[in-house]
C-alpha positions as CSV (number, residue, x, y, z in Angstrom):
1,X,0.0,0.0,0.0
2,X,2.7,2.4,0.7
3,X,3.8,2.0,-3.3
4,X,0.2,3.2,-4.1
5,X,0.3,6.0,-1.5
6,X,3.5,7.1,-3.3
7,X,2.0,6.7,-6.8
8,X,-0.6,8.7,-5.5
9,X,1.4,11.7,-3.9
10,X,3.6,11.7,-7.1
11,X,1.0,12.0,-9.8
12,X,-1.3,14.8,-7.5
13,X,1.6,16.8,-6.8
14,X,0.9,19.5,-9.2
15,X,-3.2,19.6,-8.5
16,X,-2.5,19.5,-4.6
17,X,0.1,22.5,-4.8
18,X,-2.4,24.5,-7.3
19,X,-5.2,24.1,-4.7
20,X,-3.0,25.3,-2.1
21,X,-1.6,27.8,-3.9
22,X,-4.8,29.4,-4.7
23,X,-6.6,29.0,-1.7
24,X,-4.2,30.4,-0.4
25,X,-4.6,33.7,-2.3
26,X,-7.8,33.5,-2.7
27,X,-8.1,33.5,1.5
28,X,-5.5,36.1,1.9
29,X,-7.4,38.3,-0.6
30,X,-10.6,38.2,2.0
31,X,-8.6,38.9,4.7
32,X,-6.9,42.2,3.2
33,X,-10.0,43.8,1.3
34,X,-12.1,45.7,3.7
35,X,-15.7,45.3,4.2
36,X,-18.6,47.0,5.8
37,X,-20.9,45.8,9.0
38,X,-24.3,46.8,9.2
39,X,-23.8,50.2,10.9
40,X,-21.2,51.7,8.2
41,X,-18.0,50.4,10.0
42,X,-15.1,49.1,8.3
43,X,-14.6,45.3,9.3
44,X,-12.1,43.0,7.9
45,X,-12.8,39.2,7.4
46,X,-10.3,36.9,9.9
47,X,-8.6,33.9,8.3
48,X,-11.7,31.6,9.7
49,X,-14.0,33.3,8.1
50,X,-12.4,33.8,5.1
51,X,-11.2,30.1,4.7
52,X,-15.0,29.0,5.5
53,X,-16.3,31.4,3.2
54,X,-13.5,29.8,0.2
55,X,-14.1,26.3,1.3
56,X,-17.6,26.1,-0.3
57,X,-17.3,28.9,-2.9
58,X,-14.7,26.7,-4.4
59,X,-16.9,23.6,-4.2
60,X,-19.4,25.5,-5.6
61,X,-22.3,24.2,-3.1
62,X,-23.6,28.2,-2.8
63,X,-23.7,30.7,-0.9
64,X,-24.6,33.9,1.4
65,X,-22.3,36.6,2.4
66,X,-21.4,36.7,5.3
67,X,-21.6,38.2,8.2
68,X,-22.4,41.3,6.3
69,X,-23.7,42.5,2.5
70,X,-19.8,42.5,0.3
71,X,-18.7,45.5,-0.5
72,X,-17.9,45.8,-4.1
73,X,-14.2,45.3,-3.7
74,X,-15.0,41.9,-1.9
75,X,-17.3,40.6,-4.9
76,X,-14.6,41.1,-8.0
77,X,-12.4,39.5,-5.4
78,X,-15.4,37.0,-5.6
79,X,-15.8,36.4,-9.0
80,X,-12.3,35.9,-9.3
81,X,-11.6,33.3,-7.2
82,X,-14.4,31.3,-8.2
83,X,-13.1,31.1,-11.7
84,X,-9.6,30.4,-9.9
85,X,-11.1,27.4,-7.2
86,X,-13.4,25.8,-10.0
87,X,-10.5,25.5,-12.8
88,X,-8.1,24.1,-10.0
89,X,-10.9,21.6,-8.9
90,X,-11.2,20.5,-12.7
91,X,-7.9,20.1,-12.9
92,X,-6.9,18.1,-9.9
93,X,-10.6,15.5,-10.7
94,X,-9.1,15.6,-14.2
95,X,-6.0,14.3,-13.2
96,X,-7.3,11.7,-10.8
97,X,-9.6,10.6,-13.3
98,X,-6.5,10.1,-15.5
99,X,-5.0,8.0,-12.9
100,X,-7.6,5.7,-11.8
101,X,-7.0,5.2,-15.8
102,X,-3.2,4.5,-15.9
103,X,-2.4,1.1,-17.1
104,X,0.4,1.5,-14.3
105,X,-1.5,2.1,-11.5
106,X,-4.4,-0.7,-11.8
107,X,-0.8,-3.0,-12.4
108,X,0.2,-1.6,-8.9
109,X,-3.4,-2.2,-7.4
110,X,-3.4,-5.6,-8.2
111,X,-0.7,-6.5,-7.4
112,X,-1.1,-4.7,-3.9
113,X,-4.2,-7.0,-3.4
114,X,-2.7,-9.7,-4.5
115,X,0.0,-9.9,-2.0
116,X,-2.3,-9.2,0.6
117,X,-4.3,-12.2,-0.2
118,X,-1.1,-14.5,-0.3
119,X,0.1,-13.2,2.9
120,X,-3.5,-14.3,4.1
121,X,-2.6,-17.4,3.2
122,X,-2.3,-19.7,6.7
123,X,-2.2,-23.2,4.9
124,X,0.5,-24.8,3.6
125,X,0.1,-24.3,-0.4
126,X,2.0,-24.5,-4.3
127,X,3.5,-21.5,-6.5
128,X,2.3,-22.3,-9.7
129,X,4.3,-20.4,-12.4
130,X,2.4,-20.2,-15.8
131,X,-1.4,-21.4,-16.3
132,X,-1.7,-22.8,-19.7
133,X,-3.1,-26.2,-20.4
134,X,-0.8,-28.0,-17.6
135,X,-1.0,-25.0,-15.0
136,X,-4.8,-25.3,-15.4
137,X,-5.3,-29.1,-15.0
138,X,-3.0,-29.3,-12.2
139,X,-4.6,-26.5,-10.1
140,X,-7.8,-28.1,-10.4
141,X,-6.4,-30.9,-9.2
142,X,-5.2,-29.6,-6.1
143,X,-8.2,-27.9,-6.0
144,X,-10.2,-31.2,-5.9
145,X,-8.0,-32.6,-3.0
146,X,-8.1,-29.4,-0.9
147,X,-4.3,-28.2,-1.7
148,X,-4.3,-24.6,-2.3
149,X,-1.9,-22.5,-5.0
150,X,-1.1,-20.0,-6.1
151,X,-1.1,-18.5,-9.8
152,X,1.6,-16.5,-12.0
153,X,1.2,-16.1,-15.5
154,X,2.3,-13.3,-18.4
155,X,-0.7,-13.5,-19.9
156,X,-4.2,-11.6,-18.9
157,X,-6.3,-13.5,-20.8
158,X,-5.2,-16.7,-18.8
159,X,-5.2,-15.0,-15.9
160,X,-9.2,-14.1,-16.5
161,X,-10.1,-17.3,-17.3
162,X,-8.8,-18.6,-13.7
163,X,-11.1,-16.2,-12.1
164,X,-14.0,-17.1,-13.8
165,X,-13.4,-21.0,-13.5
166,X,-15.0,-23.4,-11.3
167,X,-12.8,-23.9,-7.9
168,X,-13.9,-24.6,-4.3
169,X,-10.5,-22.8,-3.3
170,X,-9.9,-18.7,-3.4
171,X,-6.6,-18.7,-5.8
172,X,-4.6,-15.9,-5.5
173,X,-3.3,-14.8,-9.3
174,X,-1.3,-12.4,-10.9
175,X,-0.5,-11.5,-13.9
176,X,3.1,-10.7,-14.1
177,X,7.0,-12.2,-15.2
178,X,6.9,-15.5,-13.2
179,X,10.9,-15.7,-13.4
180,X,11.0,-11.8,-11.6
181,X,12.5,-12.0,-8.3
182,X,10.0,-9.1,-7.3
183,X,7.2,-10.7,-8.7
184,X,8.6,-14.1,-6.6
185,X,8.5,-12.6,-3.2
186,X,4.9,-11.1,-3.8
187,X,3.7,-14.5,-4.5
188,X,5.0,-15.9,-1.3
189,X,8.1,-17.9,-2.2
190,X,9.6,-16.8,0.9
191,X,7.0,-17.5,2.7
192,X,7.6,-20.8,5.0
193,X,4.0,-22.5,4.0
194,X,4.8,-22.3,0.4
195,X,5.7,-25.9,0.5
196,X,6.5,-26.4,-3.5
197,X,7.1,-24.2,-6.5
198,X,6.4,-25.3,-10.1
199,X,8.3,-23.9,-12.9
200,X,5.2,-24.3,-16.0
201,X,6.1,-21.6,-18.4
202,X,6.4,-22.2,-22.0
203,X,10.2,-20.6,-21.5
204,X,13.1,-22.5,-20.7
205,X,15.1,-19.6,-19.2
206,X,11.8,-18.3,-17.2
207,X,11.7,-21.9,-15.6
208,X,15.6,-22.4,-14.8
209,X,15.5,-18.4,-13.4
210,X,12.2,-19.6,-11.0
211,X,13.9,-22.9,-9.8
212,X,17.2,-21.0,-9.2
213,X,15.6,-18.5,-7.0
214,X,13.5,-21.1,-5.1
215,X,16.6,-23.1,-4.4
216,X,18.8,-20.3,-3.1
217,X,15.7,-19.0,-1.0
218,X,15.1,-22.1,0.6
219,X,16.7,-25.4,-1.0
220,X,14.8,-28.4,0.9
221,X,11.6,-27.0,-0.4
222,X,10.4,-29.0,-3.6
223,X,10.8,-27.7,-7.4
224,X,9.2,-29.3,-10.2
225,X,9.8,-27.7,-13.6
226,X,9.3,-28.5,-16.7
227,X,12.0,-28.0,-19.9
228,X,11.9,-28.2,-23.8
229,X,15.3,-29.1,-24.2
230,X,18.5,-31.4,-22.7
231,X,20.6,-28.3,-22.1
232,X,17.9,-26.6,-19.6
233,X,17.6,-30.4,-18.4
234,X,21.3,-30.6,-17.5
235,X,21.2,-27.0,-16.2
236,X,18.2,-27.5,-13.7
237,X,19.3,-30.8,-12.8
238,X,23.1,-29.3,-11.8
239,X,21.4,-27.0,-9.0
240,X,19.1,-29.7,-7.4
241,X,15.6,-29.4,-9.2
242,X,13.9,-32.2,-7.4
243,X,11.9,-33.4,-11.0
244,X,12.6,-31.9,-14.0
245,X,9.8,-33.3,-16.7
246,X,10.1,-33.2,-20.2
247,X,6.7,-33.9,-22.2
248,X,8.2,-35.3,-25.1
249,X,10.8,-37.4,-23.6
250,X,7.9,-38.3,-20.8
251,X,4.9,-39.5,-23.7
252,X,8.1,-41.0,-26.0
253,X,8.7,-43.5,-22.9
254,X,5.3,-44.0,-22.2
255,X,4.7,-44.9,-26.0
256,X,7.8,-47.3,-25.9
257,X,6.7,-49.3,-22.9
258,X,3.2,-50.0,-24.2
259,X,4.4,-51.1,-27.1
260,X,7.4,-53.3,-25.7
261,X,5.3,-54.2,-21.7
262,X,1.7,-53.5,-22.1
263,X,1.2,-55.0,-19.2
264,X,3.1,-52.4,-17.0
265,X,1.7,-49.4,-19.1
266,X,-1.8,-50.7,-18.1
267,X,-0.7,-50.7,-14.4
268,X,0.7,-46.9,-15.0
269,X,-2.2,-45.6,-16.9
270,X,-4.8,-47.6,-14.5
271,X,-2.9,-45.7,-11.4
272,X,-1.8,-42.3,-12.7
273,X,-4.6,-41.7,-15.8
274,X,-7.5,-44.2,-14.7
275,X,-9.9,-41.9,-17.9
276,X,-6.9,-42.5,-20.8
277,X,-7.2,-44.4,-24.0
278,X,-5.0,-47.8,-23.9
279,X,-2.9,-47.7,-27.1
280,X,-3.1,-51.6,-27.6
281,X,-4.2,-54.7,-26.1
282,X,-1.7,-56.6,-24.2
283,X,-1.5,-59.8,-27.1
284,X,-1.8,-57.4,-30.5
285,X,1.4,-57.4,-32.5
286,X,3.1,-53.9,-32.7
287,X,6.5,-55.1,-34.1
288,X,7.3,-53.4,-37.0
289,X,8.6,-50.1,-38.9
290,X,6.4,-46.5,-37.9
291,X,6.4,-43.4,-39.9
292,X,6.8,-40.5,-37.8
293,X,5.5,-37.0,-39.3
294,X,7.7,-33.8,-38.1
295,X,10.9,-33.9,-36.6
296,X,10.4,-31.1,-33.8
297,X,11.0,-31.9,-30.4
298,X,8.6,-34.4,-30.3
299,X,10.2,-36.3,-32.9
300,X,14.2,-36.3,-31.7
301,X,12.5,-37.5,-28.9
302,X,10.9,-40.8,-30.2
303,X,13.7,-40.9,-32.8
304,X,15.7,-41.6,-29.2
305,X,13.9,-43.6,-27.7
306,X,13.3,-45.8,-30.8
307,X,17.1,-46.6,-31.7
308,X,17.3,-47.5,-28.5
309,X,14.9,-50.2,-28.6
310,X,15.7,-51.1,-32.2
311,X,12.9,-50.0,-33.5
312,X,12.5,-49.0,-37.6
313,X,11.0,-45.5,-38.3
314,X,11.1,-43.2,-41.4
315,X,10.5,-39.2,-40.7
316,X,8.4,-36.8,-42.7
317,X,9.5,-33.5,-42.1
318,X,8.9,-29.8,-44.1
319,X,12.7,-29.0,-43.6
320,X,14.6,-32.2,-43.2
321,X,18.1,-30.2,-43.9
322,X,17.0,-27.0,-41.3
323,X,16.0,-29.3,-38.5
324,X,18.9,-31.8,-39.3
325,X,16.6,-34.8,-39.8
326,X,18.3,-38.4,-40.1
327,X,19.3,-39.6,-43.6
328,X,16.2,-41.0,-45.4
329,X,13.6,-38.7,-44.2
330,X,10.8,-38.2,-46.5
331,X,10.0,-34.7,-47.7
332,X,6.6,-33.3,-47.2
333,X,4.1,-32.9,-44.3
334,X,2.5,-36.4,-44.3
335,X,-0.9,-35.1,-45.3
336,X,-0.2,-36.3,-48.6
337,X,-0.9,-40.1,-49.8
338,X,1.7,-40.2,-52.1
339,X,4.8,-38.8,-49.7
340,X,3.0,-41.8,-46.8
341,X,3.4,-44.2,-49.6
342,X,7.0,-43.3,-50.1
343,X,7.7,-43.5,-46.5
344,X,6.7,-47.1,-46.6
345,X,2.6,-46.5,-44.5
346,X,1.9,-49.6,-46.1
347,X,4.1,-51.6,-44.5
348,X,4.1,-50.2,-41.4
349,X,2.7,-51.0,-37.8
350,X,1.9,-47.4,-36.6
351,X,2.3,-43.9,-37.4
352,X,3.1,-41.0,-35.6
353,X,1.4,-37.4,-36.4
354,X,3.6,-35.4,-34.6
355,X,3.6,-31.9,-36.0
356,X,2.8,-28.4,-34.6
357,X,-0.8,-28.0,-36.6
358,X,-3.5,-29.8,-34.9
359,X,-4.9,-29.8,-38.7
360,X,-2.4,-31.3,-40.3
361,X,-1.9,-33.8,-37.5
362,X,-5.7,-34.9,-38.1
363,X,-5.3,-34.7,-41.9
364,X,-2.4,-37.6,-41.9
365,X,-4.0,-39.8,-39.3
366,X,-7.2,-39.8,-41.8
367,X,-5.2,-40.3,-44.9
368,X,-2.8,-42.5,-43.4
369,X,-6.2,-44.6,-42.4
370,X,-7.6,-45.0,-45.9
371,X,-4.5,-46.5,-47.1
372,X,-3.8,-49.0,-44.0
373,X,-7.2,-49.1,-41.9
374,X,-5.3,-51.5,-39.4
375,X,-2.4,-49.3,-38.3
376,X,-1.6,-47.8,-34.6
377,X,-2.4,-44.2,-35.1
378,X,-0.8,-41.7,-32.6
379,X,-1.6,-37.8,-33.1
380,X,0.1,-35.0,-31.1
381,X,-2.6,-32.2,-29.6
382,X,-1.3,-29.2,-29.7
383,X,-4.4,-26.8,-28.5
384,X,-7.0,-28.0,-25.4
385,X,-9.6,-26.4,-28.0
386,X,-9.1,-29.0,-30.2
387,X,-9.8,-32.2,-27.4
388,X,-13.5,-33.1,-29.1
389,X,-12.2,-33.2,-32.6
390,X,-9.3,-35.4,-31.6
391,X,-11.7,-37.6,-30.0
392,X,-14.1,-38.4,-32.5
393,X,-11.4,-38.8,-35.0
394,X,-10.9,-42.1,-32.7
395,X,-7.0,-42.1,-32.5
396,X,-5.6,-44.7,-30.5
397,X,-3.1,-42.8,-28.3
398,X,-3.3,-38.5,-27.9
399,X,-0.3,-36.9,-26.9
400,X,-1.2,-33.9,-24.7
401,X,1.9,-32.2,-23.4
402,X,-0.2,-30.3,-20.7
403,X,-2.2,-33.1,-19.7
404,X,1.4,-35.4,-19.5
405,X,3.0,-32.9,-17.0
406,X,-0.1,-32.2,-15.2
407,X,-0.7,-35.8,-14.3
408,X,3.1,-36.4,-13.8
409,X,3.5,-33.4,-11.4
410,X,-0.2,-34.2,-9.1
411,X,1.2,-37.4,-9.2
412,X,4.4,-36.6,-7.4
413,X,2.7,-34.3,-5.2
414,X,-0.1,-36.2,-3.8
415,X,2.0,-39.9,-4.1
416,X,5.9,-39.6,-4.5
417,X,6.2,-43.3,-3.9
418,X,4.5,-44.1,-6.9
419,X,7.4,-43.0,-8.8
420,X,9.8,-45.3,-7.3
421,X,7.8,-48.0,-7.7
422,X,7.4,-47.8,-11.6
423,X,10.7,-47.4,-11.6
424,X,11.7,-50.8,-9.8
425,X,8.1,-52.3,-11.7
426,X,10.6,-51.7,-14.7
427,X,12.9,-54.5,-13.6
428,X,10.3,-57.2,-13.4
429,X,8.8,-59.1,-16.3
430,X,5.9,-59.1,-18.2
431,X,4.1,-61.9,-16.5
432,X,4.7,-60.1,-13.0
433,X,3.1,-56.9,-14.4
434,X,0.4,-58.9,-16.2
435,X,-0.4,-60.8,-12.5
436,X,-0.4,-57.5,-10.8
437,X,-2.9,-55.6,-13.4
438,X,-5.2,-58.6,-12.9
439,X,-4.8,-58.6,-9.3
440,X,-5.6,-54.4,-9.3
441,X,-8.1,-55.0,-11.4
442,X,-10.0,-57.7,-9.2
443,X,-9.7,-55.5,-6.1
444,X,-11.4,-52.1,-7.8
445,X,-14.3,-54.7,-9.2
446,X,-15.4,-51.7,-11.7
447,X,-14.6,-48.6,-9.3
448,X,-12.6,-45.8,-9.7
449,X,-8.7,-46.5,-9.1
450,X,-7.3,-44.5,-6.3
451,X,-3.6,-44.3,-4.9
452,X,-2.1,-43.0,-1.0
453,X,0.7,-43.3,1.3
454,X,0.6,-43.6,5.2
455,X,4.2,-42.4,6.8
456,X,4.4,-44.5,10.6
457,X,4.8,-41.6,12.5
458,X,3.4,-40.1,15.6
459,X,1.4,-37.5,13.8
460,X,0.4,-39.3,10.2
461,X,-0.3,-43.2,12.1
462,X,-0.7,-42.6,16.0
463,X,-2.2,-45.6,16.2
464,X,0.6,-48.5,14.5
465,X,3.3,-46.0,15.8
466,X,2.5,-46.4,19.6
467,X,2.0,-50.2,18.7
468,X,5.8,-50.5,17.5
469,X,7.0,-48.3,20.3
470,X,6.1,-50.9,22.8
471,X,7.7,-53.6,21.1
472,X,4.9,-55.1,19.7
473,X,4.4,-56.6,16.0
474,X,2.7,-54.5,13.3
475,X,2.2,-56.0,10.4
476,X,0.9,-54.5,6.9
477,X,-2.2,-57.1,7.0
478,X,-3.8,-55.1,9.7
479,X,-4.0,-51.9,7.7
480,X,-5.7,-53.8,5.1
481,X,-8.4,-55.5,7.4
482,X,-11.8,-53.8,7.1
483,X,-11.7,-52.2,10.7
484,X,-15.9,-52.8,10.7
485,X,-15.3,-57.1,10.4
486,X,-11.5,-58.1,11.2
487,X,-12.1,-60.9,8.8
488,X,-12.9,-59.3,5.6
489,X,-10.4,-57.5,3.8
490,X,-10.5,-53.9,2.9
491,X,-10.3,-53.3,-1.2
492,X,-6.3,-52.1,-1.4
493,X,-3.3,-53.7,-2.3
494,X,0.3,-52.6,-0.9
495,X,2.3,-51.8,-3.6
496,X,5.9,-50.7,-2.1
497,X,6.9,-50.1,1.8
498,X,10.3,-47.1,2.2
499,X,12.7,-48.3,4.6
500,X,15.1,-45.9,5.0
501,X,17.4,-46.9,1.9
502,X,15.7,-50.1,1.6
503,X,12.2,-50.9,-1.1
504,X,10.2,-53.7,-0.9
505,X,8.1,-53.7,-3.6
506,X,4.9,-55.9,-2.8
507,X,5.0,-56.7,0.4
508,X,3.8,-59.5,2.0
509,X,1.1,-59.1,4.3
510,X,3.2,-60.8,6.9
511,X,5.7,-58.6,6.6
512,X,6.6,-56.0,10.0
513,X,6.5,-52.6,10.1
514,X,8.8,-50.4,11.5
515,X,9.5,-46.9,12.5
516,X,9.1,-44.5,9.7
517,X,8.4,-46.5,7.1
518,X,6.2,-45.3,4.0
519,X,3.9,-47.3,3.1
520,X,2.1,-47.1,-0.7
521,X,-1.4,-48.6,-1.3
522,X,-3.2,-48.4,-4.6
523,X,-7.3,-49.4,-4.3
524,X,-10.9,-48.2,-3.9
525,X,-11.2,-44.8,-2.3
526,X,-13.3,-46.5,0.5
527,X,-10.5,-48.7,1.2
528,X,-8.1,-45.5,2.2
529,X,-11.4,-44.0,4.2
530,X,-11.1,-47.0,6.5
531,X,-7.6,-47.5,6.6
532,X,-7.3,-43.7,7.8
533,X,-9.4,-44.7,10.3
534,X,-7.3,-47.7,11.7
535,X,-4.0,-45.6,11.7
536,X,-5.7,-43.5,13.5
537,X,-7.8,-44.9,16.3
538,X,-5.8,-47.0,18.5
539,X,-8.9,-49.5,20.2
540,X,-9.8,-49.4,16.2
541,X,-6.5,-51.1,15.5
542,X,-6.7,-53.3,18.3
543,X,-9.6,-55.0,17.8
544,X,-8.1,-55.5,13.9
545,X,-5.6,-57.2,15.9
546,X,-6.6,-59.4,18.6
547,X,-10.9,-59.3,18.1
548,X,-11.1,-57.5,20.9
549,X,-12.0,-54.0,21.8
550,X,-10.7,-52.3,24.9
551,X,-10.7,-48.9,26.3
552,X,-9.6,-45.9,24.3
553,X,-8.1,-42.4,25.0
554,X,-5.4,-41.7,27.1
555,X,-6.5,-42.6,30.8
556,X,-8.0,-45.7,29.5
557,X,-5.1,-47.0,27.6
558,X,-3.0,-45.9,30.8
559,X,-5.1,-47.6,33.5
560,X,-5.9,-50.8,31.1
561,X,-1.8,-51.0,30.8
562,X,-1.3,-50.4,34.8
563,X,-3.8,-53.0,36.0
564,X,-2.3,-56.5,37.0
């Protein structure tokens, strides 16, 4: 407030000293010209009077004279000072008016409010720098668990669409350089309850400048950015970015793992993206060459990722030479039936419309489908606008670089675990993954897929916690007992327990907890409800244990445990 109190002073300077300036003379004027009373004397107006009398002549309300009839001296001094007081008035409303429009000073206002609405802020919440396709997806998510943020982005119209979208939280947003240090500490980053920032721009530079100023503010808070390129990805890794996610790179793995272990992209996409399109069944063949249309990022990407799982391909690409294309790409956009044809489409298992016009990406995936009706067809969305179109057109996998990160980020946020356990699932075989999917799927019987963590500590699991403490076994089958009948099993299955530097990755039922473990279940939302309720209620947990209930709260538990 104090900038806009300045701003304020600054631009009414001139009005404020032309006021004073000619109420000034316009008083001392009063004061010197004599009058008359009602008897003949001469009588002089005081500086009271005379100040009272200028005070609402200048405002122009009306008047009377007073105490006595002017003399004729007194009204020219009149008449001139009300042509003086009116044109200053005009000029100082003139130039507020001005003001109140400045670009500038509505800039300043905001962003006045807006810091006063982060510093109102008493929950723990995310810095979300840029609100395009994945800023918006991901706040809503956060949104729909409860998790506040808040917004920077460069660009108003963005900025207006968060305020008139549909979220249960208030979210603070500015719009404003996300990578300004200024702009940084307005939206809390030094704030201690700002518990993550994401870096979400479409800039490489704006992203590495935000996770450079998180990490020397405070570097044990998270940063997850994203990146268009390997050198930004070696520069935000060098300084400690805690994830750095790269779309491309993120959907070309994804697309290599269904095709070479089905099995454990059904578990991935079952747990992280329970709404998304499976690319193929588990037994269809996808050996074979793909055509790949454009040779952006997207396609260096799956250009790596396929030599090094041996995979054929032939590029299309506008400017092979410009882009520095491998030898043998075709030239053209892919749209065409005679450059597909030359690229071999009719020998080939898939093809890959990965361009930067949602049109053209459409175009080839329907031409490409009246030569070879049978092939994998992959198409690269570049605008959210576009979602229904790509839709109907009934591709078998949609790349959505927004939707990628967004899912990647909420998914490290809500559920870190889960991303050590894909990357151990990695290391197992096909017939493990294909036994777990059928095993998930049994236990959500047709219900939404849900996923959650319960740390074994005094605050997140009172009630298993106090049961280690006194030496007594814990194991991970009594957190997936249905705490209303011990004998039926709640729907969940434990996916991975952290042990200090030790994973075990499916753990036995039999197994024993210990101290600070984390603990990773994947299920029915209903089975986290009642396993919340078993960490958390200790005669709850006991009767899971021995079928018995027995006193709860503190002087209970106290006098059960001193009786003989």
């Amino acid at each position: 407030m104090q900038h806009v109190f300045y701003l304020l002073l600054r631009r009414l300077r001139a009005p404020i000293i032309t006021l004073i300036v000619v109420y000034s003379i316009s008083i001392l004027g009063f004061v010197l010209i004599p009058g008359q009373d009602d008897h003949g004397n001469a009588w002089r107006m005081d500086f009271f009077h005379a100040f009272y009398f200028v005070s609402f002549m200048g405002s122009t309300i009306g008047f009377g004279e007073i105490p006595y009839p002017f003399t004729p001296g007194q009204r020219a001094w009149t008449m001139v000072t009300i042509y003086a007081t009116v044109i200053s008035w005009l000029y100082g409303i003139g130039t507020i008016f001005s003001l109140f429009q400045d670009s500038s000073y509505h800039r300043l206002i905001k962003r006045t409010s807006f810091a006063r609405r982060v510093n109102h802020i008493h929950e723990p919440f995310f810095l979300v720098c840029g609100y395009g396709v994945t800023g918006n997806r991901l706040v809503h998510q956060l949104d729909s668990t409860g998790i506040k943020a808040v917004v920077i982005d460069h660009d108003q119209r963005l900025i207006d669409e968060l305020a008139a979208d549909e979220v249960a939280l208030s979210v603070p947003s500015l719009c404003a350089d996300a990578s300004d240090p200024d702009i940084l500490n307005l939206a809390g980053i030094q704030n201690a309850l700002c518990v993550g920032v994401l870096a979400l721009t479409n800039d490489d530079h704006a992203n590495l400048q935000i996770a450079i100023d998180s990490k020397l503010i405070r570097p044990q808070r998270m940063v997850i950015s994203r990146t268009q390129s390997k050198e930004t990805t070696a520069n935000l890794d060098s300084f400690g970015t805690d994830y750095i996610i790269d779309p491309f790179s993120t959907f070309a793995d994804h697309l290599i793992l269904t095709l070479k272990d089905p099995y454990k992209h059904l578990i991935h996409d079952l747990i992280v993206n329970p709404h998304h399109k499976v690319l193929t069944v588990p037994n269809q063949d996808t050996s074979g060459s793909w055509v790949i249309c454009g040779y952006g990022r997207f396609g260096r990407a799956l250009e790596e990722m396929f030599r090094e799982h041996k995979i054929d391909m032939t590029f299309i690409d506008v400017n092979p030479g410009q882009r520095n294309a491998p030898e043998g790409t075709i030239l053209g956009t892919g749209t065409e039936a005679d450059t597909l044809r030359e690229a071999g489409i009719e020998s080939a298992v898939g093809i890959v419309a990965g361009t930067q016009d949602d049109a053209d990406n459409l175009s080839i995936i329907i031409t490409a489908r009246d030569i070879k009706p049978d092939l994998i067809t992959i198409a690269r969305q570049n605008s959210g606008a576009n979602k229904p179109i790509f839709r109907a057109a009934d591709v078998n996998m949609i790349m959505e670089p927004g939707h990628i990160i967004a899912n990647e980020i909420f998914m490290l946020i809500l559920t870190p675990l889960l991303m050590e356990f894909f990357k151990l699932a990695r290391s197992y075989d096909e017939e493990w993954a294909r036994s777990l999917f059928m095993r998930i799927a049994n236990t959500l019987d047709g219900h939404q897929m849900s996923a959650w963590t319960f740390p074994i500590t005094k605050e997140e699991s009172p009630a298993p916690f106090e049961l280690i403490s006194q030496k007594q076994s814990m194991k991970v089958a009594y957190l997936c007992r249905d705490p209303r009948e011990r004998e039926q099993s709640l729907p969940a299955i434990p996916l991975l327990i952290k042990r200090k530097n030790q994973s075990i990755i499916l753990p036995d039922p039999s197994v024993d907890l210990e101290k600070d473990d984390e603990i990773l279940f994947c299920g029915q939302p209903r089975g986290k409800t009642f396993m919340t309720w078993t960490v958390s209620n200790h005669n709850t947990l006991r009767y899971i244990k021995t079928g018995k209930e027995g006193p709860d709260g503190l002087v209970w538990r106290w006098l059960s445990k001193s009786r003989p």
